[in-house]
C-alpha positions in Angstrom: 0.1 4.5 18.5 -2.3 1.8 18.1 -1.8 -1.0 17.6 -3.3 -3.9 14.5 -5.5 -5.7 17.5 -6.8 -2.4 19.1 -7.7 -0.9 15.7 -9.3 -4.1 14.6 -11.1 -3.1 18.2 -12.1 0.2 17.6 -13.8 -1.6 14.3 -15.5 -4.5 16.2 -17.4 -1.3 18.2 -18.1 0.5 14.5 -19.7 -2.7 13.4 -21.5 -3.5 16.5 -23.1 0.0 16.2 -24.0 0.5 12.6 -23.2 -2.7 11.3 -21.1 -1.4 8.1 -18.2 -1.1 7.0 -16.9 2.0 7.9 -15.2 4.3 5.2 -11.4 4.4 5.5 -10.9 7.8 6.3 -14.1 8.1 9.3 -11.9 5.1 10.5 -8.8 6.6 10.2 -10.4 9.4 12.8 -11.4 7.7 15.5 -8.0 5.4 15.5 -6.3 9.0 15.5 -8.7 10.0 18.7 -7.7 6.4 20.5 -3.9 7.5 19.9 -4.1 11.0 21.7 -5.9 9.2 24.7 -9.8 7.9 24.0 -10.5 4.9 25.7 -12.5 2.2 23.8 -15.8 3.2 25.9 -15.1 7.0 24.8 -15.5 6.3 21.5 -18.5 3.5 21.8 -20.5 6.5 23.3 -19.5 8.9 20.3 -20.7 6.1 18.4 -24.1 6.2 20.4 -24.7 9.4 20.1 -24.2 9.7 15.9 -26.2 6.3 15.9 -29.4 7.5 17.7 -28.8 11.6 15.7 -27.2 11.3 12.4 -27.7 7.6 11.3 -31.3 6.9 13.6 -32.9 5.8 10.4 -30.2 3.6 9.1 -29.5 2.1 12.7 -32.5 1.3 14.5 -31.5 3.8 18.0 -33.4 6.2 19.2 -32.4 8.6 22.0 -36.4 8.0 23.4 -36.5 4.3 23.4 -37.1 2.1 26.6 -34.0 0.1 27.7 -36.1 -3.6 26.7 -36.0 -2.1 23.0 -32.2 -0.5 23.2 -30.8 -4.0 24.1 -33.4 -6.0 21.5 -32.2 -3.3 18.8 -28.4 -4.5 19.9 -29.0 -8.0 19.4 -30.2 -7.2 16.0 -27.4 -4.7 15.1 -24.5 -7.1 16.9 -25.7 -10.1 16.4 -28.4 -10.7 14.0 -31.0 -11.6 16.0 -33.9 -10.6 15.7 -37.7 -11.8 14.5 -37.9 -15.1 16.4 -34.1 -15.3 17.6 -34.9 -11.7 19.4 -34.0 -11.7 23.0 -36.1 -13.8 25.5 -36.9 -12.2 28.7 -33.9 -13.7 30.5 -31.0 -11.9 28.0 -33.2 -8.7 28.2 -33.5 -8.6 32.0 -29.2 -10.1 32.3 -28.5 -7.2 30.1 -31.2 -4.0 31.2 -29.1 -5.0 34.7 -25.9 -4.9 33.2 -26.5 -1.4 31.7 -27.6 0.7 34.5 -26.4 -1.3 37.9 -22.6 -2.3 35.8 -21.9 0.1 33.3 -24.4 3.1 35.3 -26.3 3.9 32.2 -23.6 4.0 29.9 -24.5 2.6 26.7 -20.9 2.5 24.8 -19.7 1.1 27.9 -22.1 -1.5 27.4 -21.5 -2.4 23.7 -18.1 -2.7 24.5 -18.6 -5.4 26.9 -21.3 -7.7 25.0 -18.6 -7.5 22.0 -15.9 -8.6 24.5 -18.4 -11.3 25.9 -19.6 -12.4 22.3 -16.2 -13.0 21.5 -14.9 -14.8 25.0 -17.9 -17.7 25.1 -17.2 -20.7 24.7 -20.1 -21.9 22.2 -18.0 -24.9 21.0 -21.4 -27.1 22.5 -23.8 -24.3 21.3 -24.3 -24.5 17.6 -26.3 -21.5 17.2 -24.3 -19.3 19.9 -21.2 -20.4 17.5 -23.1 -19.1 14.8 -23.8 -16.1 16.3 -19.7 -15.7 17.2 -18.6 -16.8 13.1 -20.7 -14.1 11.9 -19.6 -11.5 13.5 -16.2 -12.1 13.4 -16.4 -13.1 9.7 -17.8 -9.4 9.4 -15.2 -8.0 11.6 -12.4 -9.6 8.9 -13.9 -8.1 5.8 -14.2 -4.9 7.3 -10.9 -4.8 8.2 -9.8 -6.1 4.5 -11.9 -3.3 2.9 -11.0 -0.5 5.3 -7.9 -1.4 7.0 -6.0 -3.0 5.3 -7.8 -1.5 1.9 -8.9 2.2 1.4 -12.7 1.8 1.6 -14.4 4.9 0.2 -17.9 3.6 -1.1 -21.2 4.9 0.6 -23.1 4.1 3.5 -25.7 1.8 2.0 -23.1 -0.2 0.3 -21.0 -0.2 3.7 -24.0 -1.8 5.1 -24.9 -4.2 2.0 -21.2 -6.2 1.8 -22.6 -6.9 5.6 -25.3 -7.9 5.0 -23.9 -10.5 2.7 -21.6 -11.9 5.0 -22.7 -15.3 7.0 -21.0 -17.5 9.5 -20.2 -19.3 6.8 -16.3 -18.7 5.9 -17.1 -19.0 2.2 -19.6 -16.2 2.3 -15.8 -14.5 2.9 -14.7 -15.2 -0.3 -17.8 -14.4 -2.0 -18.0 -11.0 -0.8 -14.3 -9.9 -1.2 -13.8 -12.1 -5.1 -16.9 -10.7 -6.1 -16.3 -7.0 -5.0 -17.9 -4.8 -2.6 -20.4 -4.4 -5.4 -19.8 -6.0 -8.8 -19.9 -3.2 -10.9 -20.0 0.8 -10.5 -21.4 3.3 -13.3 -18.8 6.7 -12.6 -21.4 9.6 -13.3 -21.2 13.4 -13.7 -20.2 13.6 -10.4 -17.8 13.1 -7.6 -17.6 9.4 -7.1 -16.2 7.4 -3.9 -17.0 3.8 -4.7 -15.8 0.2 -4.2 -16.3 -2.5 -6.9 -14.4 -4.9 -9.1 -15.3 -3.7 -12.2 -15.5 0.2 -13.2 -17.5 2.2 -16.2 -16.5 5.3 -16.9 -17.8 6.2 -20.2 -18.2 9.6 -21.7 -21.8 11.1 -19.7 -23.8 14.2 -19.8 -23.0 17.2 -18.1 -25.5 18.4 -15.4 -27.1 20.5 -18.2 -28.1 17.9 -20.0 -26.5 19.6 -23.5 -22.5 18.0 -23.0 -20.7 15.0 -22.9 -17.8 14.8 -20.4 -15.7 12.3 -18.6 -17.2 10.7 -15.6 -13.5 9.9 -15.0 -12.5 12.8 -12.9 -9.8 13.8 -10.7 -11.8 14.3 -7.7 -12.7 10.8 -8.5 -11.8 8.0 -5.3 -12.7 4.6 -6.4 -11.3 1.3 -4.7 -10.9 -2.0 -6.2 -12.1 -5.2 -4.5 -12.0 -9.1 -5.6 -10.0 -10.5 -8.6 -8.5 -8.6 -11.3 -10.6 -4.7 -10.7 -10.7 -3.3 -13.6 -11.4 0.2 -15.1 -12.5 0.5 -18.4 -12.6 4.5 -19.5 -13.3 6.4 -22.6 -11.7 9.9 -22.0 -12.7 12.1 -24.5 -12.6 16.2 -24.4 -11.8 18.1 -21.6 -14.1 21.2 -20.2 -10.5 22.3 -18.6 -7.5 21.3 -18.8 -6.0 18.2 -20.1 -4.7 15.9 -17.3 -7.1 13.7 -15.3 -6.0 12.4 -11.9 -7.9 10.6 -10.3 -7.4 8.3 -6.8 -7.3 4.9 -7.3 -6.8 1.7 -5.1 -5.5 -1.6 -6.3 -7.5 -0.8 -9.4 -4.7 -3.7 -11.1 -6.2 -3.1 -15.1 -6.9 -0.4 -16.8 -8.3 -0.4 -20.2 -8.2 2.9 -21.5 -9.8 5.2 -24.9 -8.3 8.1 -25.7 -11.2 9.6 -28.0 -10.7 13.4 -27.8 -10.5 15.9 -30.5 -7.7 18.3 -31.5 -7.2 20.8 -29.0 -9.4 19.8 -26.2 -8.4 16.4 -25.7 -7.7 14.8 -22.6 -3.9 13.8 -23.3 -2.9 12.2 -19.9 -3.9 9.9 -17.4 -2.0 11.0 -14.4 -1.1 7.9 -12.0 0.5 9.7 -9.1 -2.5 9.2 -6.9 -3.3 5.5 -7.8 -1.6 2.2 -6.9 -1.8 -0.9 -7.6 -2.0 -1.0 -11.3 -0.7 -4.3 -13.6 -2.0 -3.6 -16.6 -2.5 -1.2 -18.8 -4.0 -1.7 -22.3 -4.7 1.1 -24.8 -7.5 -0.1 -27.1 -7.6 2.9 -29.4 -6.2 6.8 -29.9 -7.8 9.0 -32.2 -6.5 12.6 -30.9 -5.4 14.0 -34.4 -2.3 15.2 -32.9 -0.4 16.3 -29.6 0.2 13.2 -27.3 -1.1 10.9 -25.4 0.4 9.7 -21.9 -0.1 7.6 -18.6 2.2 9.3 -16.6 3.9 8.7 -12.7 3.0 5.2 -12.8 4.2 4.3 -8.6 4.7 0.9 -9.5 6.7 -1.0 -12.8 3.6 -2.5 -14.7 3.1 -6.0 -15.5 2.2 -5.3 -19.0 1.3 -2.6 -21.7 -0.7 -3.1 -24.7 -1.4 -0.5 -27.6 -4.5 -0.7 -30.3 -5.3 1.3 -33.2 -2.8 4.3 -32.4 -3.6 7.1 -35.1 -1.0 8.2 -37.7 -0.6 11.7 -36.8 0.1 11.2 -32.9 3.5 13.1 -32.3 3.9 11.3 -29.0 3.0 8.6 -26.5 4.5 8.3 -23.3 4.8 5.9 -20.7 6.5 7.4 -17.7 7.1 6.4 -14.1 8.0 8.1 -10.7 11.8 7.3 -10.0 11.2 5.5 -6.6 9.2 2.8 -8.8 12.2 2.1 -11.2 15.1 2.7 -8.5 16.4 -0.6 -7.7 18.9 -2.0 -5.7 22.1 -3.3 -7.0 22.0 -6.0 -9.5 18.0 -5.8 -9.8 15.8 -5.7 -12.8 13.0 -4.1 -14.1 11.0 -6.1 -16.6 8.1 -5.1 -18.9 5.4 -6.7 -21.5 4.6 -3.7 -24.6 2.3 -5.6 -27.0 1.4 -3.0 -30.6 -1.3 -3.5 -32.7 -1.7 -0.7 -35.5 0.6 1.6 -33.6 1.9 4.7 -35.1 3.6 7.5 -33.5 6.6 10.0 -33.9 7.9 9.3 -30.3 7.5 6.5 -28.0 8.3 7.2 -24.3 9.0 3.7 -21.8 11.3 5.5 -18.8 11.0 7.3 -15.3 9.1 10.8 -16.0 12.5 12.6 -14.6 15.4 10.6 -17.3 17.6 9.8 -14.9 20.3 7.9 -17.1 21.1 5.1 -14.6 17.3 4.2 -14.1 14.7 2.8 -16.1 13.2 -0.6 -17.3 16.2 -2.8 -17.7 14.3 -5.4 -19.9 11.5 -4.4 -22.2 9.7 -7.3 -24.3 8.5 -5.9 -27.2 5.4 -8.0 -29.2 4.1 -6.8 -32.8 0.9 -8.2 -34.0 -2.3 -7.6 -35.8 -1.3 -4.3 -37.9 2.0 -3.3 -38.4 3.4 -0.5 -36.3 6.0 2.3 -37.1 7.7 4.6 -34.1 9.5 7.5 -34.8 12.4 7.6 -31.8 11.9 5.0 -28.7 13.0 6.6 -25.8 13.9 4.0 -23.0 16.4 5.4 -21.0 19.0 2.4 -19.1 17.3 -0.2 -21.4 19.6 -3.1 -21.6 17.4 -5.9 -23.3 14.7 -5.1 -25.8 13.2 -8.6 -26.8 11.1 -8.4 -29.9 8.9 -11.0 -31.3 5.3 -11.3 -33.1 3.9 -11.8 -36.4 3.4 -8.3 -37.8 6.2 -6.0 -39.4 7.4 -3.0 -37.2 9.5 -0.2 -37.8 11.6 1.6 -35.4 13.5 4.6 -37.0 15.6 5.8 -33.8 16.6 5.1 -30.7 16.8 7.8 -27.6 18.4 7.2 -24.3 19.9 3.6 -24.6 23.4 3.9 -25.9 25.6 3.1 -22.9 23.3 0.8 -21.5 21.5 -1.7 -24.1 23.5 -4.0 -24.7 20.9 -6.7 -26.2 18.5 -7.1 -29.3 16.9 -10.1 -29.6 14.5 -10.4 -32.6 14.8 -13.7 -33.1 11.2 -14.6 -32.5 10.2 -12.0 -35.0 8.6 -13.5 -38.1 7.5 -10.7 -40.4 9.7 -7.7 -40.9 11.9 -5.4 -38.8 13.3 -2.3 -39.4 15.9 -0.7 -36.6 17.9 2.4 -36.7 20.5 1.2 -34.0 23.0 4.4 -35.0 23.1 5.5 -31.6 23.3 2.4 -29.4 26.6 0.9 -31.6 29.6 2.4 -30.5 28.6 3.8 -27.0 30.7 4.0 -24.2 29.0 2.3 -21.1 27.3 4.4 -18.8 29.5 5.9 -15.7 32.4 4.5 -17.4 35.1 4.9 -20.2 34.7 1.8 -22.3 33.1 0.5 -24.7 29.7 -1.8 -24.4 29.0 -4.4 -26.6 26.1 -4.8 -28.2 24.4 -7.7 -29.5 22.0 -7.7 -32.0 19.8 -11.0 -33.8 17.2 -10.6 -36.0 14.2 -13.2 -37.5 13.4 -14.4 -40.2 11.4 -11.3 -41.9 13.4 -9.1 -44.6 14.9 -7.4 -41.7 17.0 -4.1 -41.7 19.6 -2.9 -39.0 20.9 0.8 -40.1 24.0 1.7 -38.4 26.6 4.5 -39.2 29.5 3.0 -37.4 29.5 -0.4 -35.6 32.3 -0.6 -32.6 34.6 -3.8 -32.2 33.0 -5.4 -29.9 29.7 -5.1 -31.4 27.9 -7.6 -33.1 24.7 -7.9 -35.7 23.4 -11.6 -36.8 21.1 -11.5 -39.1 18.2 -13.6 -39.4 17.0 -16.9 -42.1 15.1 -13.7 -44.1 16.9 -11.7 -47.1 
């Protein structure tokens, strides 16, 4: 297999040739060719021949030109030199000689060896040779951050312009990768394969040009590159089905519409082909029933915030695979779940399969702006539910926690809170025969704990409210 320095090779001759970066999967073959057996020079000439066929336009090669232009073209393509820094007549005749008395004609033989030779000169007393060695190694590192190390699935003109914008300047780094391949990508009615920082996908017309639909799609691949990439969608109705999912990479916030209508709504965001993802915020739900979900989340979120949830929603779920909630011993799974004007019949924070001894362990609960009433809050294994915030909230059951909450701490809370804790008092632990205590504090709103039977080693303090 090969290994991180001979893949980062088998880049240096992808950049050399069509100065790009290459998409991840094109990559991905030609490291697979090097592992059953291509040499380095094998693949240079593949790369020839697609430059001076497929990509002559975008590359500069033709399969007619004299051997004066092929190696002027290369110091253009390899190291930016061109115009007035274009070869004099000494590099032309030390390379022309190289190509067809060293390497016997064989032109990925030879861009094998000036990338070896750019890289092995000691230009420490030659300012503009060290230039010329910065640059391209400064191109070599993004390429291999964007489709390496990242999945890089965006197009071959914005391969090419994140290259352009890289310098021998180290900083010109930074500015590329912070700033995104490209700073911002419209999704359209189409397949997309793009990599940006920040993502549109609002609701677009259908190729007819009489329909909206979601430019979120599953066939969808989008990357995320710089600080913070972000995806902002409006999913509305669905022309089939009603799951969306889409690939994703290091996309790390989402900020999500639900905006369909009864019936043809799209009702989940389905994360099993995305990673990556922090944050999730919900700004608004008007389905008029049914539920809404973002569902096989691979990872344990940062935070969750929900907006302007209508009344009539029967459920919202928040599910993960079981890998991204199976810990080892003794470790903890902690989430943020801000609500704002949240109301829904059933509220779902646990792995998508309800496996009782796995879940979020710790779930801090905030309630502002609107108050915000749930049904039944399914957590399955929670332990600690932290609540706190200024606006009232009302939780009328609990679902999956008794034998394994064991804290509620509302102290923070200073407006209202209603719990139905029936379930959760009196529970034998999980995978065992005895009771767990549970501890419960609340703020100072009018607060309300409902429970049927409270066990002995239970406890309930209320809060400064009456």
């Amino acid at each position: 297999m090969a290994t991180l320095a001979e893949k980062k090779e088998i880049l240096e001759l992808y950049i050399a040739w069509f100065n790009r970066v290459p998409d991840s999967a094109g990559l991905s073959f030609w490291i697979t060719e090097f592992d059953n057996g291509s040499s380095l020079s094998y693949i240079s000439g593949k790369f020839y021949e697609a430059a001076v066929t497929q990509f002559s336009a975008e590359t500069g090669y033709s399969s007619g030109m004299s051997d004066n232009a092929f190696i002027t073209q290369l110091y253009d393509g390899v190291m930016g030199r061109t115009g007035d820094l274009a070869p004099n007549e000494t590099e032309l005749a030390y390379w022309v000689n190289a190509l067809n008395n060293d390497q016997n004609g064989d032109k990925g033989a030879l861009v094998e060896r000036m990338v070896n030779e750019i890289q092995a000169f000691d230009a420490s007393n030659n300012a503009p040779i060290q230039a010329v060695k910065d640059k391209f190694a400064n191109k070599v590192y993004v390429a291999e951050q964007l489709a390496l190390i990242g999945t890089f699935t965006g197009s071959i003109a914005e391969g090419k312009t994140i290259l352009t914008n890289v310098t021998e300047d180290a900083a010109s780094i930074s500015a590329v990768l912070d700033g995104g391949a490209s700073s911002s990508y419209n999704l359209s009615n189409s397949t997309d394969q793009a990599t940006a920082n920040q993502f549109l996908a609002d609701l677009v017309y259908a190729p007819s040009g009489v329909t909206r639909i979601n430019s979120l799609q599953s066939d969808d691949q989008i990357t995320g590159s710089g600080t913070n990439p972000t995806l902002t969608a409006i999913l509305g109705d669905a022309s089939e089905g009603s799951t969306i999912a889409p690939i994703m990479n290091g996309i790390e916030t989402l900020n999500l519409s639900f905006l369909g209508s009864s019936g043809n709504a799209v009702e989940t965001l389905d994360l099993q082909n995305s990673t990556g993802v922090k944050t999730i915020n919900i700004d608004r739900i008007t389905t008029n029933d049914g539920q809404v979900a973002v569902a096989n989340m691979k990872s344990v979120v940062d935070s969750i915030v929900v907006n302007n949830v209508s009344s009539s929603l029967e459920r919202l779920t928040f599910s993960f695979v079981e890998e991204a909630v199976t810990g080892t011993s003794g470790s903890s799974d902690s989430i943020s779940l801000s609500l704002s004007g949240t109301n829904t019949n059933h509220l779902y924070l646990e792995a998508a399969n309800n496996n009782p001894t796995e879940g979020i362990e710790t779930i801090n609960l905030i309630s502002n702006g609107d108050s915000n009433t749930i049904g039944t809050f399914h957590a399955e294994d929670l332990e600690v539910l932290n609540i706190s915030g200024s606006a009232a909230i009302n939780i009328n059951a609990f679902e999956h926690v008794n034998g394994s909450l064991t804290t509620v701490n509302a102290s923070g809370m200073s407006n209202n809170v209603s719990l139905n804790l029936d379930t959760a008092f009196s529970a034998i632990q999980d995978n065992s025969n005895s009771n767990i205590a549970l501890t419960v504090q609340t703020g100072s709103g009018n607060d309300q704990v409902q429970a049927t039977s409270i066990g002995t080693t239970d406890r309930i303090t209320m809060g400064t409210g009456t």
